[in-house]
N, CA, C, O and CB atoms as a CASP TS submission, in Angstrom:
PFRMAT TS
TARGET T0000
AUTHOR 0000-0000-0000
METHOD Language model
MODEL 1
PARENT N/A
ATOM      1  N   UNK     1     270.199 172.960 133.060  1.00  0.00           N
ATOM      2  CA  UNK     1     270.501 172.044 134.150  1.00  0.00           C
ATOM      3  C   UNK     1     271.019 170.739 133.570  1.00  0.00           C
ATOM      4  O   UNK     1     270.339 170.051 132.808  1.00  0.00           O
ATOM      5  CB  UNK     1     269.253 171.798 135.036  1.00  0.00           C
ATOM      6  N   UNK     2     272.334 170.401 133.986  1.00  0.00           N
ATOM      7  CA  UNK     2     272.775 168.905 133.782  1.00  0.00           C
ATOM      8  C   UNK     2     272.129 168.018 134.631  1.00  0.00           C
ATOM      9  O   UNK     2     271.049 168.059 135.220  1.00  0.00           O
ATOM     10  CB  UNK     2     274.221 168.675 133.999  1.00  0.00           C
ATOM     11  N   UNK     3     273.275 166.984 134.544  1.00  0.00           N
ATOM     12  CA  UNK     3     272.982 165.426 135.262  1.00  0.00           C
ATOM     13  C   UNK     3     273.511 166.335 136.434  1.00  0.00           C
ATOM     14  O   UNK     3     273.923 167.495 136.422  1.00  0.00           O
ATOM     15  CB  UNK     3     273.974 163.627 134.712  1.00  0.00           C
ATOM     16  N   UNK     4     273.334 165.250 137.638  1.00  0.00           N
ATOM     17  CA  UNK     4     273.953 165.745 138.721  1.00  0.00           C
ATOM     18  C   UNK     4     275.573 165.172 138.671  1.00  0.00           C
ATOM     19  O   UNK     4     275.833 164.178 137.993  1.00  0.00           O
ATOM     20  CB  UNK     4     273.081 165.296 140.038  1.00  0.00           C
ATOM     21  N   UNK     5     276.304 165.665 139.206  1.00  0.00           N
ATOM     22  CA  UNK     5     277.944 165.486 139.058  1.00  0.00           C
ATOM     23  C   UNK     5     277.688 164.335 140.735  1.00  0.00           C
ATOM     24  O   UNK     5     276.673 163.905 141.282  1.00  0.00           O
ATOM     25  CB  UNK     5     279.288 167.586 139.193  1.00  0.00           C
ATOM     26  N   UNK     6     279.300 164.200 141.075  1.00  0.00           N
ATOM     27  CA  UNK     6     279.805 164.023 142.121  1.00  0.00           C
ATOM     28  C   UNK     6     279.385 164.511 143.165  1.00  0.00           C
ATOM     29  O   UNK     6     278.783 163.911 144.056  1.00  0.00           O
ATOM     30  CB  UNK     6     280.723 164.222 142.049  1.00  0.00           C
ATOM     31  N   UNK     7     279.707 165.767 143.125  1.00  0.00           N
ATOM     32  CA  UNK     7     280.036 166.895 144.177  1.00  0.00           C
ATOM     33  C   UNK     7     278.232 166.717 144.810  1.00  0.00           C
ATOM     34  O   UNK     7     277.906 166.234 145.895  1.00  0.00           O
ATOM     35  CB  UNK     7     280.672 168.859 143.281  1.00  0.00           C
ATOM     36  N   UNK     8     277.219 167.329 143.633  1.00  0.00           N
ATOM     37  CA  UNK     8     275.863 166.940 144.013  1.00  0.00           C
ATOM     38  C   UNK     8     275.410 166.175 145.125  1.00  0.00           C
ATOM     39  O   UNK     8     274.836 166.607 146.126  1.00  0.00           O
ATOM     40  CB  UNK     8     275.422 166.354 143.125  1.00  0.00           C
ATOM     41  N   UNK     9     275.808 164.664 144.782  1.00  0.00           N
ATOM     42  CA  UNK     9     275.150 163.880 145.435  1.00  0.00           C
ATOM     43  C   UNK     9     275.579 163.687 146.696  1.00  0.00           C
ATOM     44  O   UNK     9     274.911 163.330 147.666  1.00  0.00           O
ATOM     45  CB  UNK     9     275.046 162.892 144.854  1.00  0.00           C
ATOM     46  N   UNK    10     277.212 164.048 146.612  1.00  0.00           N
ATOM     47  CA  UNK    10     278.194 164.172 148.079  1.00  0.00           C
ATOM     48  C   UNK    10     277.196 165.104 149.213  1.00  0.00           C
ATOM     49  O   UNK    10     276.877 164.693 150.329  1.00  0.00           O
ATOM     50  CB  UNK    10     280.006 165.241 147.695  1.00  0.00           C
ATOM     51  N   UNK    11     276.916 166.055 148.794  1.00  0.00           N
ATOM     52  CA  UNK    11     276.380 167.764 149.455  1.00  0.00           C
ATOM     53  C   UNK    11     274.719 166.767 149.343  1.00  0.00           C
ATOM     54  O   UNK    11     274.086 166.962 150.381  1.00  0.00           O
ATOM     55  CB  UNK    11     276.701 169.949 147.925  1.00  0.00           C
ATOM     56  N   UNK    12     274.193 166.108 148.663  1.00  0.00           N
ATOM     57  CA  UNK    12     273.192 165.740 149.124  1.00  0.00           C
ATOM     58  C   UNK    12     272.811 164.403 150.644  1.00  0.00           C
ATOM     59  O   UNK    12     271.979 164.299 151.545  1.00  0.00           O
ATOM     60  CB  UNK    12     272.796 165.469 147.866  1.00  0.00           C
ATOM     61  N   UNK    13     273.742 163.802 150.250  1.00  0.00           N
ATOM     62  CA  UNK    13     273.880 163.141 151.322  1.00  0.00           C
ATOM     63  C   UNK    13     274.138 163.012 152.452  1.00  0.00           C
ATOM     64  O   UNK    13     273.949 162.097 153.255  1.00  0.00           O
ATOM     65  CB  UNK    13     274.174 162.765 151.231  1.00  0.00           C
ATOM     66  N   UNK    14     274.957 164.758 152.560  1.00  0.00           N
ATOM     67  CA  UNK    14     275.692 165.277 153.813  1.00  0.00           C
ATOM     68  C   UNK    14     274.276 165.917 154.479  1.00  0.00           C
ATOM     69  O   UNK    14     273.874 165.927 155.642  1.00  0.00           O
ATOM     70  CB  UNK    14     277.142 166.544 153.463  1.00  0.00           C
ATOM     71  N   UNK    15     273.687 166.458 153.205  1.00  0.00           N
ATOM     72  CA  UNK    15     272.831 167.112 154.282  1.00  0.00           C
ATOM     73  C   UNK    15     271.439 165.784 154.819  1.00  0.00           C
ATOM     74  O   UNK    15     271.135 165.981 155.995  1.00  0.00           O
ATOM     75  CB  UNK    15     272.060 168.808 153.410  1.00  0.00           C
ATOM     76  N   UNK    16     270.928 165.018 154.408  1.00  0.00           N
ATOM     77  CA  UNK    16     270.190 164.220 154.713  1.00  0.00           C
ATOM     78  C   UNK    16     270.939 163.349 155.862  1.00  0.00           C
ATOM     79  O   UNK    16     270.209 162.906 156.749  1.00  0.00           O
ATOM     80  CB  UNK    16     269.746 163.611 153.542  1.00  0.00           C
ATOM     81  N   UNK    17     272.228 163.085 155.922  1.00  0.00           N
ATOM     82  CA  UNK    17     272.475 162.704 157.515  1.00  0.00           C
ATOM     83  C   UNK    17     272.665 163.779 158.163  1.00  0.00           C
ATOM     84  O   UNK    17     272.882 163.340 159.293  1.00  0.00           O
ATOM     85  CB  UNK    17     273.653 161.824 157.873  1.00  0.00           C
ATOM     86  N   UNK    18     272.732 164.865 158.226  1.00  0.00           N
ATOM     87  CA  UNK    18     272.685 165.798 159.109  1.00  0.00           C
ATOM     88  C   UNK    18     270.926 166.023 159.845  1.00  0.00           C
ATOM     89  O   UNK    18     270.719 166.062 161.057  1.00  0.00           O
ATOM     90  CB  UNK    18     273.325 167.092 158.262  1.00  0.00           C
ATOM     91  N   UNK    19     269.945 166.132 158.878  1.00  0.00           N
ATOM     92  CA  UNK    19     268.574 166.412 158.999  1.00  0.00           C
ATOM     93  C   UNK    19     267.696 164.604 159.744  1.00  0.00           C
ATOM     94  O   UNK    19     266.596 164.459 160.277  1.00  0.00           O
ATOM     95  CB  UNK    19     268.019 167.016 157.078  1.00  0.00           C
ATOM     96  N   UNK    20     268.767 163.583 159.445  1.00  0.00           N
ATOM     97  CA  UNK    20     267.761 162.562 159.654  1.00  0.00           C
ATOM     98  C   UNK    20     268.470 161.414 160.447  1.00  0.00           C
ATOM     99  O   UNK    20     267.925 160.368 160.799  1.00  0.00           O
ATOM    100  CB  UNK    20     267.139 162.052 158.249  1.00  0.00           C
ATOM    101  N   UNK    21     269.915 161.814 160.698  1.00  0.00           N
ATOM    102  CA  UNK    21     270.773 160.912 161.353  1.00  0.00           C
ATOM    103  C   UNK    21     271.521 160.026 160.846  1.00  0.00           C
ATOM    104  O   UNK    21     271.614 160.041 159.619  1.00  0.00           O
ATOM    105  CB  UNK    21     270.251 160.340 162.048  1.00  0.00           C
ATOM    106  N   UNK    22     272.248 159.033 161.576  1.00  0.00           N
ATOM    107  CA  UNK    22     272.267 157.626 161.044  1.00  0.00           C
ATOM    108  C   UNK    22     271.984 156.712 161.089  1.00  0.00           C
ATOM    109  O   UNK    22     272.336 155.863 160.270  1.00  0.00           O
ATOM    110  CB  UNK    22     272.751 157.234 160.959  1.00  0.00           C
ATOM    111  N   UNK    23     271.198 156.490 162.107  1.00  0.00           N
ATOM    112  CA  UNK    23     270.203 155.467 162.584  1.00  0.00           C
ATOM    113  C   UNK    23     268.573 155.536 161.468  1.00  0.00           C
ATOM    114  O   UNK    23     267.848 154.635 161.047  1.00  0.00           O
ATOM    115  CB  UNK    23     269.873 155.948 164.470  1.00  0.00           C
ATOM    116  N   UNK    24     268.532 156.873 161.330  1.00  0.00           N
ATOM    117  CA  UNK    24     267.082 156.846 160.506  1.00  0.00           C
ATOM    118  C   UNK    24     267.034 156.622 158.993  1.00  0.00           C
ATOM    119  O   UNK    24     266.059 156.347 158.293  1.00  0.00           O
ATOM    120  CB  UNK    24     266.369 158.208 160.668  1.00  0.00           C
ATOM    121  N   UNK    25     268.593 156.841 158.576  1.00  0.00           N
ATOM    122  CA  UNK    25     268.739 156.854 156.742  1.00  0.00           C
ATOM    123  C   UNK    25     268.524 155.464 156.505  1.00  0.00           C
ATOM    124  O   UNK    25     267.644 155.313 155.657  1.00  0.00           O
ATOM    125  CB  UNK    25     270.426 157.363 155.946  1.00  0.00           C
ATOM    126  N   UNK    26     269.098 154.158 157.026  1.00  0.00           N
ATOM    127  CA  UNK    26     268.773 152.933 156.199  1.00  0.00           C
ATOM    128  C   UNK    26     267.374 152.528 156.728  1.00  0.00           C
ATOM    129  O   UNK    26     267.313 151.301 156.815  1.00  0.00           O
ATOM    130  CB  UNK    26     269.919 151.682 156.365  1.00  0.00           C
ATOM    131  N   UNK    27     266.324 153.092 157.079  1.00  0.00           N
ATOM    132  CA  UNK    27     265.088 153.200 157.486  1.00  0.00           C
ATOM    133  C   UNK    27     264.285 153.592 156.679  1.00  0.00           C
ATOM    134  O   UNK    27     263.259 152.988 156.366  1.00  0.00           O
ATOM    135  CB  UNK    27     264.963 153.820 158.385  1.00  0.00           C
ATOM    136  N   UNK    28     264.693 154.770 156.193  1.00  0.00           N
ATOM    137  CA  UNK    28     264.221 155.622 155.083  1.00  0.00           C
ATOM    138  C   UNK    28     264.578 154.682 153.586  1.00  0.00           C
ATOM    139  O   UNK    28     263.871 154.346 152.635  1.00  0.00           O
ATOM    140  CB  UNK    28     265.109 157.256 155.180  1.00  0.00           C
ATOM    141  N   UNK    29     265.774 154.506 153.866  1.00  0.00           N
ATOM    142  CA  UNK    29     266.222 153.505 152.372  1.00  0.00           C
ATOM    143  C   UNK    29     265.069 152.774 152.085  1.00  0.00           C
ATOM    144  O   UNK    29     264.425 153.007 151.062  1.00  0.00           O
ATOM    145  CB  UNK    29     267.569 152.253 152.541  1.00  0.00           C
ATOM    146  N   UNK    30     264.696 151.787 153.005  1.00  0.00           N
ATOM    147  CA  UNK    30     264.118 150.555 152.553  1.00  0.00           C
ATOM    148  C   UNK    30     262.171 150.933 152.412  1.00  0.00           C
ATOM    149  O   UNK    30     261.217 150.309 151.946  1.00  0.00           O
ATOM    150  CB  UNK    30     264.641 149.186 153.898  1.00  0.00           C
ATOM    151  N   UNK    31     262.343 152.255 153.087  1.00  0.00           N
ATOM    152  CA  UNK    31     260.684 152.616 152.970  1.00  0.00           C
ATOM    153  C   UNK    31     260.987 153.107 151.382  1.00  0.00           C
ATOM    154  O   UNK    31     260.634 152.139 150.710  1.00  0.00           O
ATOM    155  CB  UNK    31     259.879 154.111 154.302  1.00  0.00           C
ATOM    156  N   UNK    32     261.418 154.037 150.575  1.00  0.00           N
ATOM    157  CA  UNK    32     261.669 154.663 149.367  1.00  0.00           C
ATOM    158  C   UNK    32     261.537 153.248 148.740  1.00  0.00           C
ATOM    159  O   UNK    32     260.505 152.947 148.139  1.00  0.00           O
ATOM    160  CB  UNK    32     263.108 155.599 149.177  1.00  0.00           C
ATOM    161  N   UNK    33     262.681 152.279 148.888  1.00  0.00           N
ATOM    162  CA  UNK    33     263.124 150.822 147.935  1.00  0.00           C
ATOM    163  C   UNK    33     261.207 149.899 147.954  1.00  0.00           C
ATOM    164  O   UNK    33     260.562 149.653 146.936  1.00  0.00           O
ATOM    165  CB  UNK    33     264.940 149.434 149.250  1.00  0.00           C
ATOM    166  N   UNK    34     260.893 149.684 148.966  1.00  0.00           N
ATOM    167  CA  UNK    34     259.088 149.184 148.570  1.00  0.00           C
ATOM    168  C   UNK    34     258.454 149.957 148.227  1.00  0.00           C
ATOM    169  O   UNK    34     257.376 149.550 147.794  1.00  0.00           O
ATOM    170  CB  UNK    34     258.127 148.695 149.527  1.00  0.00           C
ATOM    171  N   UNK    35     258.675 151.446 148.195  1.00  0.00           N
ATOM    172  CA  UNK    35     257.787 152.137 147.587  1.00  0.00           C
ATOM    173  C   UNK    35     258.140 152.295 146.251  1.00  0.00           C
ATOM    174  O   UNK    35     257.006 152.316 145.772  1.00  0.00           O
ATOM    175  CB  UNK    35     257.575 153.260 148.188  1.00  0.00           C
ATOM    176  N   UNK    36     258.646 152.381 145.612  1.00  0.00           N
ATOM    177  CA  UNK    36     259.690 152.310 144.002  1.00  0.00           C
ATOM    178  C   UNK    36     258.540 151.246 144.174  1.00  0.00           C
ATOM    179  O   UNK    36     257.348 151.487 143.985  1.00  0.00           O
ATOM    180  CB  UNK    36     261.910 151.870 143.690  1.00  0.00           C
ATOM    181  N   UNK    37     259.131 149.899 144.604  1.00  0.00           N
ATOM    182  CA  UNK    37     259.221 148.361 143.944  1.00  0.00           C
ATOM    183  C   UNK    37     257.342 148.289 143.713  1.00  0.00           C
ATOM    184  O   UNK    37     256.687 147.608 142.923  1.00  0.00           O
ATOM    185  CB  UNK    37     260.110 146.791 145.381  1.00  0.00           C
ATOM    186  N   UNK    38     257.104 148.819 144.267  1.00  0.00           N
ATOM    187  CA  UNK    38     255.199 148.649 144.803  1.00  0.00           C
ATOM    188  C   UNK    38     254.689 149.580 143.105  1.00  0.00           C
ATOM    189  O   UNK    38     253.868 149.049 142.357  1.00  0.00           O
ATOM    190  CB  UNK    38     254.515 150.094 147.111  1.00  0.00           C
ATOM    191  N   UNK    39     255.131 150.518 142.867  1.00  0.00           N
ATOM    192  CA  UNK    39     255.103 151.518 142.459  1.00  0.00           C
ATOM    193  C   UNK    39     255.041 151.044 140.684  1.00  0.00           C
ATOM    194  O   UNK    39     254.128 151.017 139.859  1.00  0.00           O
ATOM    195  CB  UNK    39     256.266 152.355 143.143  1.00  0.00           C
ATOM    196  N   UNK    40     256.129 150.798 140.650  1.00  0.00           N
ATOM    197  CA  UNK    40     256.734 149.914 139.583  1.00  0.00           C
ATOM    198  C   UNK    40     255.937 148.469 139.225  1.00  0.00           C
ATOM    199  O   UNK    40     255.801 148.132 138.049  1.00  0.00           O
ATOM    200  CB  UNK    40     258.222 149.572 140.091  1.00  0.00           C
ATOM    201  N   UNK    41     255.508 147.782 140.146  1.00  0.00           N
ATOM    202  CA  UNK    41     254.609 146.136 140.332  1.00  0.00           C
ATOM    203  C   UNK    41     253.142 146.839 139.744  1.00  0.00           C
ATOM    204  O   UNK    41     252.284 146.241 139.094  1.00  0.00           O
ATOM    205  CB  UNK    41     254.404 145.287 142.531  1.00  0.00           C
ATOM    206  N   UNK    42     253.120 147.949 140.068  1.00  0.00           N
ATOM    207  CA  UNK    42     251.742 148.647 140.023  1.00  0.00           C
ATOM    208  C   UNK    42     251.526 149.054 138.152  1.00  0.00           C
ATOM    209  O   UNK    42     250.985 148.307 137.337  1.00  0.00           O
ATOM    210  CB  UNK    42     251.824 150.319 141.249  1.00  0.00           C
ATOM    211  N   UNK    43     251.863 149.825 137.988  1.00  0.00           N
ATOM    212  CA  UNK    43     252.195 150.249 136.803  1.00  0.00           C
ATOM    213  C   UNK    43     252.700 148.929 135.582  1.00  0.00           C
ATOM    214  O   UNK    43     252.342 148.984 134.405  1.00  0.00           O
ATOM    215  CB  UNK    43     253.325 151.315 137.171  1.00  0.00           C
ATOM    216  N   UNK    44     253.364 148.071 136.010  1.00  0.00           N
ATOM    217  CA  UNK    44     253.410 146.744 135.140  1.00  0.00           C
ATOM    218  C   UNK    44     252.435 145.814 134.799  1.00  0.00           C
ATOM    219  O   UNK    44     252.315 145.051 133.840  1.00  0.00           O
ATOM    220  CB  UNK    44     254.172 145.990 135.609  1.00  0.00           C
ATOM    221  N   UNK    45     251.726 146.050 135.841  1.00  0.00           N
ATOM    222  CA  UNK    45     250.545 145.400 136.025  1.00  0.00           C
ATOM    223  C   UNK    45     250.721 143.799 136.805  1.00  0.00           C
ATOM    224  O   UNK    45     249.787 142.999 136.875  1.00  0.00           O
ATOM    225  CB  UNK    45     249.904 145.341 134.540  1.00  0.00           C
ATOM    226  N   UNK    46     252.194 143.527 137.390  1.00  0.00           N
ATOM    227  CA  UNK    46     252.530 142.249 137.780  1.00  0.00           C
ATOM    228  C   UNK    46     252.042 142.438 139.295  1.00  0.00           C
ATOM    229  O   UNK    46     252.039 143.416 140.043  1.00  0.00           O
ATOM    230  CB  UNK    46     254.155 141.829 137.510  1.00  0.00           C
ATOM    231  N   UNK    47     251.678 141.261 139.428  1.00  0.00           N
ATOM    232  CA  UNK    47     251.606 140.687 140.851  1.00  0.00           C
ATOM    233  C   UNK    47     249.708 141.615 140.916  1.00  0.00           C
ATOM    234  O   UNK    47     249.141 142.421 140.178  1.00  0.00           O
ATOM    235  CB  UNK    47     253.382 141.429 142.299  1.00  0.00           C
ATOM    236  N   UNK    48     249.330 140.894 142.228  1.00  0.00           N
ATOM    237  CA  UNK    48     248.123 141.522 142.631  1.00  0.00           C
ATOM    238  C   UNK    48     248.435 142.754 143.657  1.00  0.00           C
ATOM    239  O   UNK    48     249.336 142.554 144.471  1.00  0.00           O
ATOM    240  CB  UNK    48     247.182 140.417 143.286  1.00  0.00           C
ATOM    241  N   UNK    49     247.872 143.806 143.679  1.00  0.00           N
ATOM    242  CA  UNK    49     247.719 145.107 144.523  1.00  0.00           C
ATOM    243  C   UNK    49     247.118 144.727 146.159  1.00  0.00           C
ATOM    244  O   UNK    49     247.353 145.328 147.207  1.00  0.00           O
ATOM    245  CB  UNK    49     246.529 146.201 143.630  1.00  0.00           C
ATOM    246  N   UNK    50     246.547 143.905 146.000  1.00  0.00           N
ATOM    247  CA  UNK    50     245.519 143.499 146.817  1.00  0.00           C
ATOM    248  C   UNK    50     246.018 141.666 147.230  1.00  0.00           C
ATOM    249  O   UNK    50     245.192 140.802 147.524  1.00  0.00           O
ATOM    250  CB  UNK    50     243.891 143.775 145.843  1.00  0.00           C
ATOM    251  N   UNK    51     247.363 141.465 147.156  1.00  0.00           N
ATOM    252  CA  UNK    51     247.621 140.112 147.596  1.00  0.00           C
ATOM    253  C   UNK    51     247.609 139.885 149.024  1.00  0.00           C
ATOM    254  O   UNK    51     247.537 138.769 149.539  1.00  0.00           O
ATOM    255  CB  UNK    51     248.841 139.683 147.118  1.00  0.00           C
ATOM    256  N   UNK    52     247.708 141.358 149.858  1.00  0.00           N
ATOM    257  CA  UNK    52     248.119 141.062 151.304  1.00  0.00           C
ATOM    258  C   UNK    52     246.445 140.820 152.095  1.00  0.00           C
ATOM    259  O   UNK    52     246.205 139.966 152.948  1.00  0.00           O
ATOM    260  CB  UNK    52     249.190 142.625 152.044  1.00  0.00           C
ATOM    261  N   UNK    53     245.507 141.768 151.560  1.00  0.00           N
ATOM    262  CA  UNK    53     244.246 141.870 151.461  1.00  0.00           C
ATOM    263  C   UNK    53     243.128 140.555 151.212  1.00  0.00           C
ATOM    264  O   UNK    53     242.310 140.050 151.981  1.00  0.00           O
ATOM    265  CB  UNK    53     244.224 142.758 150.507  1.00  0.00           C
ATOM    266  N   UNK    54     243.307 140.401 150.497  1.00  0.00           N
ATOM    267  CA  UNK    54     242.513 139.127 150.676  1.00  0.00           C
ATOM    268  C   UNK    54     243.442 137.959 149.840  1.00  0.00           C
ATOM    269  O   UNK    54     244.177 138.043 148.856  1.00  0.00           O
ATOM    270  CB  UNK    54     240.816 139.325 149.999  1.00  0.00           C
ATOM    271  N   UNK    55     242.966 136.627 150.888  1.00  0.00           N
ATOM    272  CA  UNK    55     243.741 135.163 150.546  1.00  0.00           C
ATOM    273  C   UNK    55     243.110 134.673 149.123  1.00  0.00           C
ATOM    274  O   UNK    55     241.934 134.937 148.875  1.00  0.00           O
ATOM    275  CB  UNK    55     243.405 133.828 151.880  1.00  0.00           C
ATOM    276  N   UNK    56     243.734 134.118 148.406  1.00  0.00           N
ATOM    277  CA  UNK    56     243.260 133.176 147.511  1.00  0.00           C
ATOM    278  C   UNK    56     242.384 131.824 148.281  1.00  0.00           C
ATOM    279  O   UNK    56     242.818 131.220 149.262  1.00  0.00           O
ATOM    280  CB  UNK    56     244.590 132.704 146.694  1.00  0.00           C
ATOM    281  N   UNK    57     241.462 131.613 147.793  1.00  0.00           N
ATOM    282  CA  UNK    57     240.978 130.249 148.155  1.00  0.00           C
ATOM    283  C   UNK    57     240.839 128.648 147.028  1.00  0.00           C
ATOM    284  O   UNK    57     240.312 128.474 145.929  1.00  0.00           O
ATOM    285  CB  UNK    57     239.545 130.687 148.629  1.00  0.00           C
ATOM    286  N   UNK    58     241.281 128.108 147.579  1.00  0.00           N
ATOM    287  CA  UNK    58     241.088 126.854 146.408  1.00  0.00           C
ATOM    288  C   UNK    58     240.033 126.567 146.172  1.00  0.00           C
ATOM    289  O   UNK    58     239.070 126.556 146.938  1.00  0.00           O
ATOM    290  CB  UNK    58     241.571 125.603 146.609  1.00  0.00           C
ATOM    291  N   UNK    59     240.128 126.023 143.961  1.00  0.00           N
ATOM    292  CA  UNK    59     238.927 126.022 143.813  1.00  0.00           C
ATOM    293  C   UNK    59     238.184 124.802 143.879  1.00  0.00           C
ATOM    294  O   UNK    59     238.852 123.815 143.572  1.00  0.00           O
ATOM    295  CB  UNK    59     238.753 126.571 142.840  1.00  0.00           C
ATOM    296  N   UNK    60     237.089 124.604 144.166  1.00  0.00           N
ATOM    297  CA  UNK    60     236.476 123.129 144.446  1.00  0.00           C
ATOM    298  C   UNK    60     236.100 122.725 142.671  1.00  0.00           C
ATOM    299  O   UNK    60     235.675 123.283 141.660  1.00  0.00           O
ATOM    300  CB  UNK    60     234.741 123.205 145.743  1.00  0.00           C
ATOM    301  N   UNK    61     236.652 121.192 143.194  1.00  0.00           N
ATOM    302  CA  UNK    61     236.214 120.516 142.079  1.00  0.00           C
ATOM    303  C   UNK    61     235.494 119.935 141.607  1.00  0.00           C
ATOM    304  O   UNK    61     235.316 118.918 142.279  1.00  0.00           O
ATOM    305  CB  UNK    61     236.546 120.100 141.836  1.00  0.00           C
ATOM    306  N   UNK    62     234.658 119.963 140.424  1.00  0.00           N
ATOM    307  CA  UNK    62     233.388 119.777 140.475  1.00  0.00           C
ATOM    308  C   UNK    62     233.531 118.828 139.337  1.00  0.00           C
ATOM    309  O   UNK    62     233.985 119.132 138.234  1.00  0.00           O
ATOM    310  CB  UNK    62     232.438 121.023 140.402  1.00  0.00           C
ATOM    311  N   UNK    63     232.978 117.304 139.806  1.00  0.00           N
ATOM    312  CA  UNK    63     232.916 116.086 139.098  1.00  0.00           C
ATOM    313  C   UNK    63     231.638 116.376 138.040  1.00  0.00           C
ATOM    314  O   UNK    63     230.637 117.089 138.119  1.00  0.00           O
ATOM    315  CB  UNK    63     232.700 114.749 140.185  1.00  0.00           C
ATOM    316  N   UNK    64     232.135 115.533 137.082  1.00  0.00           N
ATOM    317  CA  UNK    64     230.855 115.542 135.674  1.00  0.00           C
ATOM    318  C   UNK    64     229.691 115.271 136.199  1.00  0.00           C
ATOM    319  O   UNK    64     228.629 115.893 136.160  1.00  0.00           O
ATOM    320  CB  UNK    64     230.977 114.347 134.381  1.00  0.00           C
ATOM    321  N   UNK    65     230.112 113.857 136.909  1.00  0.00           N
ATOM    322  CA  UNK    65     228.343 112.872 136.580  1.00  0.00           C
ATOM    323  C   UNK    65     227.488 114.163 138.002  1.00  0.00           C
ATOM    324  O   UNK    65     226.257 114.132 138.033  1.00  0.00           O
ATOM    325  CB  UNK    65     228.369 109.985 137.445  1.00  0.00           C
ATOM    326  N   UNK    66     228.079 114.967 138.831  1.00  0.00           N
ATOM    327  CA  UNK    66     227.298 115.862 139.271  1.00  0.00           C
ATOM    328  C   UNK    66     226.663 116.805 138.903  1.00  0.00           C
ATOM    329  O   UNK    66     225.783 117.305 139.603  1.00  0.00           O
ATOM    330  CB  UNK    66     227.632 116.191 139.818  1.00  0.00           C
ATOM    331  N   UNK    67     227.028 117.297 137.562  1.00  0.00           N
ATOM    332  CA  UNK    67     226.507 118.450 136.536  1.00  0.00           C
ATOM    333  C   UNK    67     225.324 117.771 135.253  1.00  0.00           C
ATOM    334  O   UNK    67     225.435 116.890 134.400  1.00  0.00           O
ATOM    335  CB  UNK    67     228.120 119.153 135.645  1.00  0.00           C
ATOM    336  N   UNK    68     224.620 118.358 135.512  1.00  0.00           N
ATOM    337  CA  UNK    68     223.342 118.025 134.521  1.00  0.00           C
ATOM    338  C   UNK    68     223.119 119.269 133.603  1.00  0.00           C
ATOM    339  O   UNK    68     223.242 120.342 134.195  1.00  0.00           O
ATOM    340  CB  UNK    68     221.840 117.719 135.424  1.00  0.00           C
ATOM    341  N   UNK    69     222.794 119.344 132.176  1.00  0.00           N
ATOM    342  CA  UNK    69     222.256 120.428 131.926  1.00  0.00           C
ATOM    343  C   UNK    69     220.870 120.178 131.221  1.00  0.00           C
ATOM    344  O   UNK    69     220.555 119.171 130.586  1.00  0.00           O
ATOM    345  CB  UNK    69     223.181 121.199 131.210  1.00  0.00           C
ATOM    346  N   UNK    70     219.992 121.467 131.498  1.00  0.00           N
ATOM    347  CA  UNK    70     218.650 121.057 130.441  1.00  0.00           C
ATOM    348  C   UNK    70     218.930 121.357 128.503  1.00  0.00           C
ATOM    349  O   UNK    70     219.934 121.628 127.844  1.00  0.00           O
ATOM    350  CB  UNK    70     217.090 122.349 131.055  1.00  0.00           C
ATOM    351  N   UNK    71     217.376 121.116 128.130  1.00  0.00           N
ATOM    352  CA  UNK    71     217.475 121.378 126.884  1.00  0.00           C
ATOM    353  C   UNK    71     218.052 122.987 126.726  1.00  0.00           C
ATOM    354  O   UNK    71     219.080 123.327 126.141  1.00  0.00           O
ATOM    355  CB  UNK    71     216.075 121.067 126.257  1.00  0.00           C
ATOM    356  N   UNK    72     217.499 123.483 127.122  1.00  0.00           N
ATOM    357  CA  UNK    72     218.020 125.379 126.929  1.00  0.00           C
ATOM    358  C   UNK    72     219.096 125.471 127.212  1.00  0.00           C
ATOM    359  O   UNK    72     219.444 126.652 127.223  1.00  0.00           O
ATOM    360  CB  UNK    72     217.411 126.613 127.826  1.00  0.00           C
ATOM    361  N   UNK    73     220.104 124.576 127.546  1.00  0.00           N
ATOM    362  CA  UNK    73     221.661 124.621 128.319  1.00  0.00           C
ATOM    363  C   UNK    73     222.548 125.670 129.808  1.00  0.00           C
ATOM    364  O   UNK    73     223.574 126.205 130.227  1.00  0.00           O
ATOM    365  CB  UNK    73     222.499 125.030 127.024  1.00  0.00           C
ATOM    366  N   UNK    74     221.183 125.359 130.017  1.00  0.00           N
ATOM    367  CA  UNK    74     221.401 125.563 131.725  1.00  0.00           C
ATOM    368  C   UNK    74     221.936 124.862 132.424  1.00  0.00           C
ATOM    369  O   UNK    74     221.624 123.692 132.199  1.00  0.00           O
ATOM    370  CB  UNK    74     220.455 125.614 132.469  1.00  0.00           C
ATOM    371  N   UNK    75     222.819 125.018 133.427  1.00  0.00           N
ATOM    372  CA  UNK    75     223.698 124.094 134.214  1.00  0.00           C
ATOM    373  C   UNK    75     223.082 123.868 135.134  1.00  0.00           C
ATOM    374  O   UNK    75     222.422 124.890 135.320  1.00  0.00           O
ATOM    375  CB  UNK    75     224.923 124.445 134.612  1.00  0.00           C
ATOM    376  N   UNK    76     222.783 122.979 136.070  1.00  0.00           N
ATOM    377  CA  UNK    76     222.549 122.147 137.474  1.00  0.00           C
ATOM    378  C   UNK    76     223.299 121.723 138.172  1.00  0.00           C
ATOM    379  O   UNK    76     224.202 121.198 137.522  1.00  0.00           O
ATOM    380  CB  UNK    76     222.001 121.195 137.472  1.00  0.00           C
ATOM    381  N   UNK    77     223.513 121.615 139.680  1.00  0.00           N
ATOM    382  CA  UNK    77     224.318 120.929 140.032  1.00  0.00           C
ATOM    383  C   UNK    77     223.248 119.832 140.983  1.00  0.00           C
ATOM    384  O   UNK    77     223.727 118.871 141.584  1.00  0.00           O
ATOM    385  CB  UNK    77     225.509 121.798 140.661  1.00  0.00           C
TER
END
């Protein structure tokens, strides 16, 4: 088995608008294109999986003279 030629992808495309229309193929495009891109983000390890899922929250800032520690170096607030 080769690469696919010309002719291939022509006869593939004919038949996927025949089976799915033309209204439904750039539908399908863009579901395949985030699924790649998701797919790919996943496997890179970039971005969070879980960004839509839960918000980031800001972190509070916590002034010195409020932090004490003991002799054993335990923190207090």
């Amino acid at each position: 088995m080769g690469a696919l030629s010309p002719w291939h992808i022509i006869l593939i495309a004919i038949v996927a608008l025949l089976l799915f229309g033309p209204n439904k193929l750039p539908e399908l495009g863009r579901g395949f294109g985030k699924m790649f891109r998701e797919f790919k983000d996943a496997t890179n390890g970039n971005g969070n999986a879980n960004s839509d899922d839960q918000p980031v929250l800001p972190r509070k800032e916590i002034n010195a003279a409020e932090v004490t520690t003991t002799e054993s170096g335990q923190v207090h607030k």
